[in-house]
N, C-alpha and C positions, 0 to 999 in steps of 0.2 A: 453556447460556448462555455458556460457556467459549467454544465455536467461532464464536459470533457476535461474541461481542470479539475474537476473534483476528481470523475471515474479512472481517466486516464493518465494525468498530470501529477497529482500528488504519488499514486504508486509508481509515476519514473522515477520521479525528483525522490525519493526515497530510496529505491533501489541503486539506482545509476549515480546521481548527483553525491550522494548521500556516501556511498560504498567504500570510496579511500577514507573519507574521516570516521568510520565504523570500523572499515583494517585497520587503525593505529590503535583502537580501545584495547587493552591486556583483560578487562574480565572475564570471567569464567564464572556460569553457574552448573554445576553440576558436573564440572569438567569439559563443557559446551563450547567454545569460543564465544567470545559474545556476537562475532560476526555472521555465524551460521544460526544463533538467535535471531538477529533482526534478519535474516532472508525468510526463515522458517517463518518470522512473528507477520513479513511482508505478505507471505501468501494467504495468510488469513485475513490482514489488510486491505489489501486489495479487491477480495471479495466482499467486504463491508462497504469501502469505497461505492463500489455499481452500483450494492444495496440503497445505498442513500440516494445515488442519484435515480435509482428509479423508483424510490417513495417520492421522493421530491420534485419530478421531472415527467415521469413518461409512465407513473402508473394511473394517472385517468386518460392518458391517451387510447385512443379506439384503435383495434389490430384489425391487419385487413386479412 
């Protein structure tokens, strides 16, 4: 249950949960909105998210 809160759970709750209080931020890097940052910076997150859970979870598991 662990690896689906990590894998699955923290990149909703970041995306979705997260998403109106990120539309009300005004920063800008680079002329960027800061909201199309955090989706841009989610999809790299998210793929680290799996990462960890499968160092920590399901990489000495045997594949059939």
């Amino acid at each position: 249950m662990l690896r689906v809160l990590i894998g699955l759970g923290v990149p909703f709750i970041a995306i979705v949960v997260m998403l109106p209080l990120v539309n009300e931020v005004s920063f800008t890097l680079f002329n960027i909105p800061f909201l199309y940052l955090w989706m841009f910076s989610w999809f790299i997150l998210t793929s680290v998210c799996l990462g960890i859970c499968w160092l920590c979870f399901d990489r000495h598991r045997p594949e059939y």
